[in-house]
N, C-alpha and C positions, 0 to 999 in steps of 0.2 A: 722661932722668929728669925727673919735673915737680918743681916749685919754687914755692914762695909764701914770701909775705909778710905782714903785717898788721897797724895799730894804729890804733889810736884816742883822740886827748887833745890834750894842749896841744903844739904843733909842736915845740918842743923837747924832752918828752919821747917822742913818736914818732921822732924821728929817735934814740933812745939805742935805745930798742923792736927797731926795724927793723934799729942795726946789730947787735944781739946775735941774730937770727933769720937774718941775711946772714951770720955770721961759722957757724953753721951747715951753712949748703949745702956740699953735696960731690958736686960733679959732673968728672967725668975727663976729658968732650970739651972740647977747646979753645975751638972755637967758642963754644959752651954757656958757659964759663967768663965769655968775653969779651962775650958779652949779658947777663949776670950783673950783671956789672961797669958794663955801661953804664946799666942798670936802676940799678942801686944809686946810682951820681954823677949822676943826673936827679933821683931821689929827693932826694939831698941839695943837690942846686943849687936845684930848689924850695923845699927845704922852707927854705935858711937866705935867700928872700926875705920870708918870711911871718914877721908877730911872733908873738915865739916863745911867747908865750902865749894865742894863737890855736886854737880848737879845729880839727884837722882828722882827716880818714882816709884812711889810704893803705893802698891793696891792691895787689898787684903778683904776678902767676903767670907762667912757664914754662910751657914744654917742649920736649921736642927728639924728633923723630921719623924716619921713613927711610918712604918710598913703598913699599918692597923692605924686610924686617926680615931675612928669610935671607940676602941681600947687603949691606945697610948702603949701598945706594945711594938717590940725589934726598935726604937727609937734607935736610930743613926744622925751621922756630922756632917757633913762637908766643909771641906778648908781649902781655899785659895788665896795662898799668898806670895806677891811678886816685889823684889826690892833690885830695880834695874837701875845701873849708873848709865848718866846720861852723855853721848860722849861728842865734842861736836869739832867739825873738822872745819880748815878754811882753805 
């Protein structure tokens, strides 16, 4: 099942954003579960380096797939995750 993410603002309220969008997902494969998970404490180990009134964006997607769908065999992940500070000039 695929999975996203997304927010955009000051790092401390992204990271409130993103847990209430994480506390969301509901996926049943274990695996899946446990990329999840480690998506999410990357996320937040980033984001509480950064001051927290920092503009940033964080996007972050899934998925979990099988080479074979009628068998559930070679099941593979995909992970895409992006935590860019936003920087603004005048």
């Amino acid at each position: 099942m695929p999975w996203s993410v997304n927010a955009c603002g000051p790092a401390a309220k992204v990271a409130e954003q993103i847990e209430q969008q994480f506390a969301k997902i509901k996926v049943t494969d274990k695996r899946e579960q446990e990329t999840i998970q480690n998506a999410r404490l990357l996320i937040y180990q980033t984001l509480a380096t950064i001051d927290p009134e920092k503009p940033v964006k964080v996007f972050a997607l899934g998925s979990l797939g099988y080479a074979d769908y009628e068998t559930k065999e070679r099941m593979f992940q995909s992970v895409d995750l992006k935590i860019m500070p936003i920087h603004f000039s005048v």
